[in-house]
N, CA, C and O atoms as CSV, one atom per row, in Angstrom:
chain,resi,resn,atom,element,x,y,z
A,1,UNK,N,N,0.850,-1.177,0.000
A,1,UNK,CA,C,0.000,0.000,0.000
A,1,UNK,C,C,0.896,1.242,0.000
A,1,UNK,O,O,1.727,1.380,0.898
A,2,UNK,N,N,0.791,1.943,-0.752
A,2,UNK,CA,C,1.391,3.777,-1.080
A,2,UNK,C,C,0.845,4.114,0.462
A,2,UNK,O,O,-0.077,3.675,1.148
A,3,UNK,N,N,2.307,5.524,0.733
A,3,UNK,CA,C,1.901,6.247,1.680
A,3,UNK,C,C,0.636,6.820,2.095
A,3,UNK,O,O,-0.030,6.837,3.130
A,4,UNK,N,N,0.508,7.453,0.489
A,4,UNK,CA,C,-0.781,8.247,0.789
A,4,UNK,C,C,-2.075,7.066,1.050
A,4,UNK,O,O,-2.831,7.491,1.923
A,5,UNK,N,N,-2.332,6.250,0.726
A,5,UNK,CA,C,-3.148,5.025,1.201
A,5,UNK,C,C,-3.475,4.921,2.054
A,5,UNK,O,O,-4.673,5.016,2.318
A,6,UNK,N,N,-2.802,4.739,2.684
A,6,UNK,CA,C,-2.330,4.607,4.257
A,6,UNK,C,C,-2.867,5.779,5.164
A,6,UNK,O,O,-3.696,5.671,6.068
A,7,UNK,N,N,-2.022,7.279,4.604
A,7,UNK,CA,C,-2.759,7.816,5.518
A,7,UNK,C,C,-3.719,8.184,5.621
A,7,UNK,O,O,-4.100,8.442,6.763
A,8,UNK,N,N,-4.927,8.480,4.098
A,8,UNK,CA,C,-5.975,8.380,3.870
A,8,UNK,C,C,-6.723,7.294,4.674
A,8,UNK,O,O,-7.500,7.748,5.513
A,9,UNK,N,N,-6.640,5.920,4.583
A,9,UNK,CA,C,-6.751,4.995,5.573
A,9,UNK,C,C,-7.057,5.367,7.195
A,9,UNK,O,O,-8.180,5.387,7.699
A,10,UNK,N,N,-5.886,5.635,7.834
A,10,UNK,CA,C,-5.665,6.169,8.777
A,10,UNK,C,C,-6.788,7.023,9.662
A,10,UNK,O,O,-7.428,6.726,10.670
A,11,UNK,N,N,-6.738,8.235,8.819
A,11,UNK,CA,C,-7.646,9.561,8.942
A,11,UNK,C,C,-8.865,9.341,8.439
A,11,UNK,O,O,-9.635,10.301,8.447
A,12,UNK,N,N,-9.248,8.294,7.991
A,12,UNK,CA,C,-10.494,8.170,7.588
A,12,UNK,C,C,-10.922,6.851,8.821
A,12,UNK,O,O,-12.051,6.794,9.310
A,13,UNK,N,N,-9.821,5.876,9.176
A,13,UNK,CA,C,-10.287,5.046,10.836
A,13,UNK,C,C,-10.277,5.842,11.715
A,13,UNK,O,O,-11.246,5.492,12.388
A,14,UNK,N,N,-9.590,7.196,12.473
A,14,UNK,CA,C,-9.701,8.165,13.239
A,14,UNK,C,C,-11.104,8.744,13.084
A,14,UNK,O,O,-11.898,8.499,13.993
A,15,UNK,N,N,-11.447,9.364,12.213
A,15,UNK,CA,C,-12.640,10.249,11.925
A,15,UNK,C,C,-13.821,9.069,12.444
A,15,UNK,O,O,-14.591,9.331,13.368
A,16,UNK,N,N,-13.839,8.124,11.925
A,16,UNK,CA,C,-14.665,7.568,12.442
A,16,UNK,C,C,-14.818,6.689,13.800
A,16,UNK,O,O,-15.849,6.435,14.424
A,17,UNK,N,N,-13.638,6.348,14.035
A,17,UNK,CA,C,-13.721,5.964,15.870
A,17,UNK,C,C,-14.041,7.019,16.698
A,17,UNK,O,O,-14.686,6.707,17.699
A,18,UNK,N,N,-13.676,8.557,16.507
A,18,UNK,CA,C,-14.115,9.633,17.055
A,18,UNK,C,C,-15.371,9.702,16.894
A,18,UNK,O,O,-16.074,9.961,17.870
A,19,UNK,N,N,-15.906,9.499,15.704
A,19,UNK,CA,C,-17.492,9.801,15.822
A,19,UNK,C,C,-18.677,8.714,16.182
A,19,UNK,O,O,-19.891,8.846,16.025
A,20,UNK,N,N,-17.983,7.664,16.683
A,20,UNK,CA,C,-18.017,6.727,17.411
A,20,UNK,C,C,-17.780,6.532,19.131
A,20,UNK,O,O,-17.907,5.585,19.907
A,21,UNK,N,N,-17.345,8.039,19.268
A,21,UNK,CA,C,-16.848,7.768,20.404
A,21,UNK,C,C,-15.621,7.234,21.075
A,21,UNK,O,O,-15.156,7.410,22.201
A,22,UNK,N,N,-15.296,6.635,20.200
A,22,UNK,CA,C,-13.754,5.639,20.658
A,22,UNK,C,C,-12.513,6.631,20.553
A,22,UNK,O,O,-11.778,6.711,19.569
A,23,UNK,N,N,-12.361,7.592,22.066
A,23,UNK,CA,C,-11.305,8.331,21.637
A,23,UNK,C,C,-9.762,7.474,21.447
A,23,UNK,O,O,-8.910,7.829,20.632
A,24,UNK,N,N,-9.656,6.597,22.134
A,24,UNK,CA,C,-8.723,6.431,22.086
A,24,UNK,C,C,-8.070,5.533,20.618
A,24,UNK,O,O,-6.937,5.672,20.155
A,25,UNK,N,N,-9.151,4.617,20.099
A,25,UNK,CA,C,-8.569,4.554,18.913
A,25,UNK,C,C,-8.910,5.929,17.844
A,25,UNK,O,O,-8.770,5.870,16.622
A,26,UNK,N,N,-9.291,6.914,18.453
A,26,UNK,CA,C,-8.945,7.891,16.884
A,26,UNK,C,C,-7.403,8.247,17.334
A,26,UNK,O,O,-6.597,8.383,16.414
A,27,UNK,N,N,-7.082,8.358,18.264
A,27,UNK,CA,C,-5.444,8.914,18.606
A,27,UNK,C,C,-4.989,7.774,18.296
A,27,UNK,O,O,-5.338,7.626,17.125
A,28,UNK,N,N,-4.502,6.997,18.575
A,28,UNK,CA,C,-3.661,5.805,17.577
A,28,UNK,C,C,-4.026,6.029,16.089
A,28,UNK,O,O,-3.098,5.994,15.281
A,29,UNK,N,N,-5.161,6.235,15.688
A,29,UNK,CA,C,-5.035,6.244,14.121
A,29,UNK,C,C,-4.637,7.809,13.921
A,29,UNK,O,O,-4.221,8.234,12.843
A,30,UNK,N,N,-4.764,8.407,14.774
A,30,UNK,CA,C,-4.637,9.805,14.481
A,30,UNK,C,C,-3.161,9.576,14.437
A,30,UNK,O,O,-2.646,9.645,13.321
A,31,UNK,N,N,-2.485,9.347,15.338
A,31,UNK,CA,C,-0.851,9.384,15.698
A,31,UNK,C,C,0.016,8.404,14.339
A,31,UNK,O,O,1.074,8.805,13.853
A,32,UNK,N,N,-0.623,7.198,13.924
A,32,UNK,CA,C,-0.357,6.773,12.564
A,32,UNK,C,C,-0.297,7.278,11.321
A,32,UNK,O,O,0.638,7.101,10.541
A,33,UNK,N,N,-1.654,8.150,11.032
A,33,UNK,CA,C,-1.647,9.185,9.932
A,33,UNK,C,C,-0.580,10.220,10.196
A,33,UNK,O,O,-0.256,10.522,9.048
A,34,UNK,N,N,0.070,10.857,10.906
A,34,UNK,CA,C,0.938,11.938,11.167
A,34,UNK,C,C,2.071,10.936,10.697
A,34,UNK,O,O,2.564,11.049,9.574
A,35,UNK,N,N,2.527,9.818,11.704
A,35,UNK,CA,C,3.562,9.049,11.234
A,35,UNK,C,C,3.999,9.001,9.838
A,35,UNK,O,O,4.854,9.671,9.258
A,36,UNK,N,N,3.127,7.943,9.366
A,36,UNK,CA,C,2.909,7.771,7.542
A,36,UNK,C,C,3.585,8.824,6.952
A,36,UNK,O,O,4.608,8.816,6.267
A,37,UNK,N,N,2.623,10.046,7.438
A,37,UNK,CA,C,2.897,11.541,6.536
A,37,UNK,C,C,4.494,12.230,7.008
A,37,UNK,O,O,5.256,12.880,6.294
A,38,UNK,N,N,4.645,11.877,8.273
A,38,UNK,CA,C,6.464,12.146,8.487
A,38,UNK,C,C,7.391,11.572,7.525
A,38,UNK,O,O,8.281,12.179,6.929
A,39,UNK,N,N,7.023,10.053,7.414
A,39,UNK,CA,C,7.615,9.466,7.061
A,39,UNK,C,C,8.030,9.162,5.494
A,39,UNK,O,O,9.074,8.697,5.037
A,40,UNK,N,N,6.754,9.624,4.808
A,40,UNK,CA,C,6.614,10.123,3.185
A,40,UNK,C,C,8.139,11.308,2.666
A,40,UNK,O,O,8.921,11.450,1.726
A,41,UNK,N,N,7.776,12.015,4.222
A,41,UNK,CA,C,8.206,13.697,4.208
A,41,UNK,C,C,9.720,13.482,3.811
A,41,UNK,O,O,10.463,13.848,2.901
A,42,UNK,N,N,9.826,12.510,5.236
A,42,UNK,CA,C,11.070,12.510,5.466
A,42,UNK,C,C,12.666,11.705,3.976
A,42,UNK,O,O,13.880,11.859,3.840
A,43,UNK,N,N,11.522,10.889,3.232
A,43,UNK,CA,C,12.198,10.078,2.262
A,43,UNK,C,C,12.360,10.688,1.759
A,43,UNK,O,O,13.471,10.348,1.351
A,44,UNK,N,N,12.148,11.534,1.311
A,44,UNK,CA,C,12.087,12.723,0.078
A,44,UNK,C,C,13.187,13.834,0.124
A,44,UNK,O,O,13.640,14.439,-0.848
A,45,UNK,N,N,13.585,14.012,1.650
A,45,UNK,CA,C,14.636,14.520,1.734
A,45,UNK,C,C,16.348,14.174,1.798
A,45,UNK,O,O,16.917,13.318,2.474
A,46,UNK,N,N,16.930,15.170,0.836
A,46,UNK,CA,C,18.362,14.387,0.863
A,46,UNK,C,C,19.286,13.821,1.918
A,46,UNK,O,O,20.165,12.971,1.777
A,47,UNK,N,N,18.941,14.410,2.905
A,47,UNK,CA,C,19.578,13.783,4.329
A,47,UNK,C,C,18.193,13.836,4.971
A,47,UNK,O,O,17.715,14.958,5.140
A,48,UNK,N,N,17.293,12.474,5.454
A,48,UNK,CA,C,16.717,12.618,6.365
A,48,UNK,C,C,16.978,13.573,8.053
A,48,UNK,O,O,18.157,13.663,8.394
A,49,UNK,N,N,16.097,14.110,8.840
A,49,UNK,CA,C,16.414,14.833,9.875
A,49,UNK,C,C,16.404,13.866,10.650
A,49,UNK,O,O,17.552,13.476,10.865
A,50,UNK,N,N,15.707,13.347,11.125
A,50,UNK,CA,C,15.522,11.883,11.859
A,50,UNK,C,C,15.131,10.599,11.327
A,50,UNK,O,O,15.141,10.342,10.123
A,51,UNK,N,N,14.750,9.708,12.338
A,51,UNK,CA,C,14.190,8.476,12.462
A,51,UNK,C,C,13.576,8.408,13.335
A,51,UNK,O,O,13.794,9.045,14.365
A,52,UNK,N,N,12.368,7.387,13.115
A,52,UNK,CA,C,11.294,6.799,14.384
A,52,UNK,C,C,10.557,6.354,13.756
A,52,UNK,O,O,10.425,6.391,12.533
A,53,UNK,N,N,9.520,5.490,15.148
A,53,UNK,CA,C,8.268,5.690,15.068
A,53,UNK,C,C,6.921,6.814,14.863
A,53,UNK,O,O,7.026,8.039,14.811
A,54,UNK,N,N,6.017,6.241,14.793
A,54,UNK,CA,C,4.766,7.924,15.022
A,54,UNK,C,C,5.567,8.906,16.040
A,54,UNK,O,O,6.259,9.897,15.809
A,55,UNK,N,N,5.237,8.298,17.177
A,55,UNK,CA,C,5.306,9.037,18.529
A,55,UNK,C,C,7.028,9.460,18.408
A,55,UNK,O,O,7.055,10.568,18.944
A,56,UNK,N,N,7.785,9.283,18.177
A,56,UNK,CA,C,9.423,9.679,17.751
A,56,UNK,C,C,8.829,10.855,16.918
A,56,UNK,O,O,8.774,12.010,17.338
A,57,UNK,N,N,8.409,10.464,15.745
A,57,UNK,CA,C,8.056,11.941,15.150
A,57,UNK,C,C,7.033,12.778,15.488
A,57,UNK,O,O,7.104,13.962,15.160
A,58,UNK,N,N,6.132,12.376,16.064
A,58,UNK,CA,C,5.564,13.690,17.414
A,58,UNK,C,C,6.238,14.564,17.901
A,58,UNK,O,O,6.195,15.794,17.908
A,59,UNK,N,N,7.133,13.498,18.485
A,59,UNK,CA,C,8.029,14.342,19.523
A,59,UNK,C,C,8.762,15.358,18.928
A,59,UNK,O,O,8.828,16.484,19.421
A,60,UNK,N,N,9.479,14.942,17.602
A,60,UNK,CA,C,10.710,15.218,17.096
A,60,UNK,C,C,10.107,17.223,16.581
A,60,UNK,O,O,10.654,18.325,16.584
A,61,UNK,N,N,8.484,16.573,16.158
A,61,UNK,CA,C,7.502,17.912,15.486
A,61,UNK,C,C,7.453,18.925,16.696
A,61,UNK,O,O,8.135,19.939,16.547
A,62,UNK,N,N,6.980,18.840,17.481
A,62,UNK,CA,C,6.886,19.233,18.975
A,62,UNK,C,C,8.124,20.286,19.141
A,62,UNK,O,O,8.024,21.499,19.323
A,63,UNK,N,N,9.377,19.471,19.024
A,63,UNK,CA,C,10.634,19.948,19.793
A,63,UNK,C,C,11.143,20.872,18.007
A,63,UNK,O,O,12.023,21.708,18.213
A,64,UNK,N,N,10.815,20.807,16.859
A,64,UNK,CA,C,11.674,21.458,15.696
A,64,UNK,C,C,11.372,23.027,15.682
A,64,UNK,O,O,10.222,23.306,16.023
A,65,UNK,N,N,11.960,23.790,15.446
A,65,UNK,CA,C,11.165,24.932,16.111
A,65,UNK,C,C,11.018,25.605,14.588
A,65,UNK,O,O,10.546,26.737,14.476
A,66,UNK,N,N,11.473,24.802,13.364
A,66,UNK,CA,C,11.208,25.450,12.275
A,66,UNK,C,C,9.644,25.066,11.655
A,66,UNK,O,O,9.192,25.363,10.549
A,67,UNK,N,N,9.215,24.566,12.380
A,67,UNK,CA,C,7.905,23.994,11.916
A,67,UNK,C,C,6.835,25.047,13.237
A,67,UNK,O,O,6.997,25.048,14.457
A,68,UNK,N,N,5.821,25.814,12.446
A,68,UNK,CA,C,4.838,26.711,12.912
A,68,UNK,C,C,4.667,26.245,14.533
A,68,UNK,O,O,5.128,25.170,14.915
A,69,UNK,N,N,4.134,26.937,15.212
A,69,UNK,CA,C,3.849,26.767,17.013
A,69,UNK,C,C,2.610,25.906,16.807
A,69,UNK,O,O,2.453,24.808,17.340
A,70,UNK,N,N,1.687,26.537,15.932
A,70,UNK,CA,C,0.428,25.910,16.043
A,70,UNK,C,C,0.472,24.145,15.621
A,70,UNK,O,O,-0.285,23.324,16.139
A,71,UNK,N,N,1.459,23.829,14.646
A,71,UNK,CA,C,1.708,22.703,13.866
A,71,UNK,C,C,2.892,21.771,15.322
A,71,UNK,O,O,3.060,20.554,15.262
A,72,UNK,N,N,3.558,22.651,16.488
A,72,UNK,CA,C,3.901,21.875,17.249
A,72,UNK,C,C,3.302,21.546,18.570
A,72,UNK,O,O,3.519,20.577,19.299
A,73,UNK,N,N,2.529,22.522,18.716
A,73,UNK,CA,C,1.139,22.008,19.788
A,73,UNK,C,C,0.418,20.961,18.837
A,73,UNK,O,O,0.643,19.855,19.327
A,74,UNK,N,N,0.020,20.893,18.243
A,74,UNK,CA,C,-1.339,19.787,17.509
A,74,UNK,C,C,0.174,18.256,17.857
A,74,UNK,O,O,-0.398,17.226,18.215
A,75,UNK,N,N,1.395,18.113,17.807
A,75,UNK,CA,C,2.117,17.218,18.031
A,75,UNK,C,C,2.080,16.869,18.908
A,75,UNK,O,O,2.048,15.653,19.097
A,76,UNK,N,N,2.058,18.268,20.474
A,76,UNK,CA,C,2.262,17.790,21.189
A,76,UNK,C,C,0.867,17.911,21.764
A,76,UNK,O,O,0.966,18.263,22.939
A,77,UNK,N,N,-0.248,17.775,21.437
A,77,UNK,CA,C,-1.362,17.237,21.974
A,77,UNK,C,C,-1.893,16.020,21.616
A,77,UNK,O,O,-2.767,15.410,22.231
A,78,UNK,N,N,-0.996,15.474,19.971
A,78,UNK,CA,C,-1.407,14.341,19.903
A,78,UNK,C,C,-0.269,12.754,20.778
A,78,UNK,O,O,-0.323,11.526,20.839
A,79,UNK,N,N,0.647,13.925,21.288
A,79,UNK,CA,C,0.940,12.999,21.878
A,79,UNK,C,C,1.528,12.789,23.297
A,79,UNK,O,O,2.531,12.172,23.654
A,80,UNK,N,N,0.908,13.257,23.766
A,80,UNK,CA,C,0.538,13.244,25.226
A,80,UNK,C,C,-0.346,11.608,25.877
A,80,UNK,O,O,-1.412,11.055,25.604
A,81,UNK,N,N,0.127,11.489,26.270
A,81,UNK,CA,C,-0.235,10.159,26.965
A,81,UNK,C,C,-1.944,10.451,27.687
A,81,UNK,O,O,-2.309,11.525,28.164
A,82,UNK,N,N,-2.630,9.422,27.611
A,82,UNK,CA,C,-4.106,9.868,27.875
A,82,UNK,C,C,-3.878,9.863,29.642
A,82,UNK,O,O,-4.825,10.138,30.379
A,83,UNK,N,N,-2.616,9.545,30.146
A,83,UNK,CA,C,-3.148,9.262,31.374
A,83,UNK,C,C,-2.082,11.018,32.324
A,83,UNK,O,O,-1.714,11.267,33.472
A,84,UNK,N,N,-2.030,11.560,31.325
A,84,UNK,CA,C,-1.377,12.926,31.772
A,84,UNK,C,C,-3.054,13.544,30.975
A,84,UNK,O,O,-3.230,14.563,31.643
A,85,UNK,N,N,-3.577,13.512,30.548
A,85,UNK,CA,C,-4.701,14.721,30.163
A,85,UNK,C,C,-5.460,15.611,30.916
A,85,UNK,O,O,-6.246,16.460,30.495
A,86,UNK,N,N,-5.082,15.280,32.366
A,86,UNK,CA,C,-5.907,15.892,33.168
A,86,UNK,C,C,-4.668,17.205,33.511
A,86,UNK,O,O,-5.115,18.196,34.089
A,87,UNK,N,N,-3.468,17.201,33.232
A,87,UNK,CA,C,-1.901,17.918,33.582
A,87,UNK,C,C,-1.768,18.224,32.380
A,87,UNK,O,O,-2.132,19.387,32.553
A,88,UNK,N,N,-1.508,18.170,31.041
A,88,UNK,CA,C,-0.791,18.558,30.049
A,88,UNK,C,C,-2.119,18.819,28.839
A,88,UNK,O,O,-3.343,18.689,28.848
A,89,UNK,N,N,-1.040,19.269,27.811
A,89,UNK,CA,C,-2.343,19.803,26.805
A,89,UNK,C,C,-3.158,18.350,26.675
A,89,UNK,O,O,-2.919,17.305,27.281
A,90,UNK,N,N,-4.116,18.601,25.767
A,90,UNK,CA,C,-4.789,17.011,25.427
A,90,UNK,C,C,-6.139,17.635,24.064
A,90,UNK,O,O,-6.776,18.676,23.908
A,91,UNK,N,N,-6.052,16.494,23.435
A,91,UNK,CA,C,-6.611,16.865,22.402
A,91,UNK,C,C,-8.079,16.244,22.236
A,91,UNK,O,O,-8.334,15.054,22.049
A,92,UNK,N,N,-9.067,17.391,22.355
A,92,UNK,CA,C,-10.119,16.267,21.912
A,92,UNK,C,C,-10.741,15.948,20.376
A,92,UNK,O,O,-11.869,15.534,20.110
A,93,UNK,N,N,-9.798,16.226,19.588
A,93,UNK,CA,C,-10.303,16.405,18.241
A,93,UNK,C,C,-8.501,16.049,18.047
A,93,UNK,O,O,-7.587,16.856,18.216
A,94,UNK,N,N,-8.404,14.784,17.699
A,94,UNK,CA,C,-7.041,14.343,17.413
A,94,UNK,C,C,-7.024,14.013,15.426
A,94,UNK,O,O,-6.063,13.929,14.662
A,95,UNK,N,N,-8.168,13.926,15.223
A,95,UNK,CA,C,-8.603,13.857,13.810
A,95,UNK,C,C,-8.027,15.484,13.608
A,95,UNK,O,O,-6.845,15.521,13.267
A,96,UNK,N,N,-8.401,16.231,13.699
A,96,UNK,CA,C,-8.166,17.714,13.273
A,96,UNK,C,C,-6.657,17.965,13.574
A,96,UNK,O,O,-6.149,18.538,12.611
A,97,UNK,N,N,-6.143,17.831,14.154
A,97,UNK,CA,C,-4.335,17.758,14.192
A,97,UNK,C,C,-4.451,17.022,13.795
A,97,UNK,O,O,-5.567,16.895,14.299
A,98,UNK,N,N,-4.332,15.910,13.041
A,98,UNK,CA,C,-3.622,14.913,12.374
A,98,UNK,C,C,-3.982,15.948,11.078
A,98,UNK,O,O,-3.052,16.408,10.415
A,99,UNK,N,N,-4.803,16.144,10.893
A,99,UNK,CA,C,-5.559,16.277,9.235
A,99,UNK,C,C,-4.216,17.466,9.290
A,99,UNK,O,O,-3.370,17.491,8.397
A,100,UNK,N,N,-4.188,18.410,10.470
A,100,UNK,CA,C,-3.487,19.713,10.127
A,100,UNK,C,C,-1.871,19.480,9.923
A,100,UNK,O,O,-1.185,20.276,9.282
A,101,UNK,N,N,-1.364,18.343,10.520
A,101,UNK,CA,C,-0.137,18.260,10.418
A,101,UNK,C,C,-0.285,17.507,9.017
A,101,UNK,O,O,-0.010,18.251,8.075
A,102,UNK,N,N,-0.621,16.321,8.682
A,102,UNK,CA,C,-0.716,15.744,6.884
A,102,UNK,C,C,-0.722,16.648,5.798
A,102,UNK,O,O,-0.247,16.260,4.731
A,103,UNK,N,N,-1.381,18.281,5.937
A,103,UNK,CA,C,-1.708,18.807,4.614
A,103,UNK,C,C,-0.309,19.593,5.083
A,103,UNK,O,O,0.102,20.187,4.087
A,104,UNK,N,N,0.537,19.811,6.170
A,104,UNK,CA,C,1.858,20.529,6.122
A,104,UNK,C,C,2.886,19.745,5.604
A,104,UNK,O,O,3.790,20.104,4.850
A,105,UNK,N,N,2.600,18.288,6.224
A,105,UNK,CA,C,3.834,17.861,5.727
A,105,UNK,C,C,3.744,17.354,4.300
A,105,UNK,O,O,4.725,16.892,3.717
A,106,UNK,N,N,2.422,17.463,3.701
A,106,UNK,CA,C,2.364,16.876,2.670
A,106,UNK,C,C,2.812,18.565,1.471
A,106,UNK,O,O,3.398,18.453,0.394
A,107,UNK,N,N,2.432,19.670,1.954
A,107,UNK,CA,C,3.481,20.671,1.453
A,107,UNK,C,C,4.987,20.907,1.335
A,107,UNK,O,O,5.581,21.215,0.302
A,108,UNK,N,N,5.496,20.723,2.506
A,108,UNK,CA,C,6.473,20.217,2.589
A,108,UNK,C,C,7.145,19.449,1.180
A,108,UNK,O,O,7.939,19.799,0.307
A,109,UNK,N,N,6.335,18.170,1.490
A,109,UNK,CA,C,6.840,17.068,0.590
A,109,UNK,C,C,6.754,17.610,-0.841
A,109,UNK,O,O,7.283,16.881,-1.681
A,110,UNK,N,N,6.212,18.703,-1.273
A,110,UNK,CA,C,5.855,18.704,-2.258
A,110,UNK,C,C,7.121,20.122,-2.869
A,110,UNK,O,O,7.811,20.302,-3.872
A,111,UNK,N,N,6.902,20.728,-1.804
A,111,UNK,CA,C,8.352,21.908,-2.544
A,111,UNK,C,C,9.411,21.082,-1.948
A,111,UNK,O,O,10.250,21.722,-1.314
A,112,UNK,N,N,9.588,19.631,-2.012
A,112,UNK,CA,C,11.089,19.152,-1.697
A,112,UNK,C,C,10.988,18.191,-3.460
A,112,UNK,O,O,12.073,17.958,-3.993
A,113,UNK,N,N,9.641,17.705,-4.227
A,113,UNK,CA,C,9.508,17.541,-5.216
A,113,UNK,C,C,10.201,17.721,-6.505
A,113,UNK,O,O,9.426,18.397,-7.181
A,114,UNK,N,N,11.622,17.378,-7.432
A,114,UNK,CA,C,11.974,17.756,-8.097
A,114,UNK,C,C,11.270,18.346,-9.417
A,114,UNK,O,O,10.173,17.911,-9.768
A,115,UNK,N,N,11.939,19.354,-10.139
A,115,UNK,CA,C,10.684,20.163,-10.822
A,115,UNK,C,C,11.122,19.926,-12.209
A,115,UNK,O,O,10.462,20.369,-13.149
């Protein structure tokens, strides 16, 4: 399956476990779709910046300070552990950061695109 598959996939199992109620599987699918879309990002570039998992590249989004404030809160709300939500940010719309970090990094990916 292609990246984009996947994270289409993804964000389309999030959207609907959320509207289902099931927060916690929309944040796993939410935290997968971001992954995927890091990970698209990241091939594309001539020296990758990192490596990881989802949650590695949460973090990694979170802590880069060249990537927008708003684009590193939605990271670090999607990845915050559910059992800190009552102490740290927390997201109740983890579908909507995911969606917001995918259409950045999928810009990204796209002015790294040879022309």
């Amino acid at each position: 399956m292609m990246p984009a598959e996947r994270i289409t996939q993804e964000l389309a199992a999030a959207q609907a476990a959320q509207q289902d109620g099931n927060a916690g599987k929309a944040r796993v699918c939410a935290r997968r779709a971001v992954g995927y879309a890091t990970a698209a990002w990241l091939a594309r570039l001539p020296v990758p910046r990192w490596q990881g998992d989802a949650m590695a590249h949460l973090r990694q989004i979170q802590q880069d300070e060249s990537f927008p404030l708003s684009l590193r809160k939605a990271a670090e709300r999607l990845s915050t552990s559910v059992t800190r939500q009552q102490t740290a940010p927390f997201t109740a719309d983890p579908y909507a950061d995911a969606k917001l970090l995918v259409a950045y990094l999928d810009s990204l990916a796209s002015d790294n695109e040879p022309q």
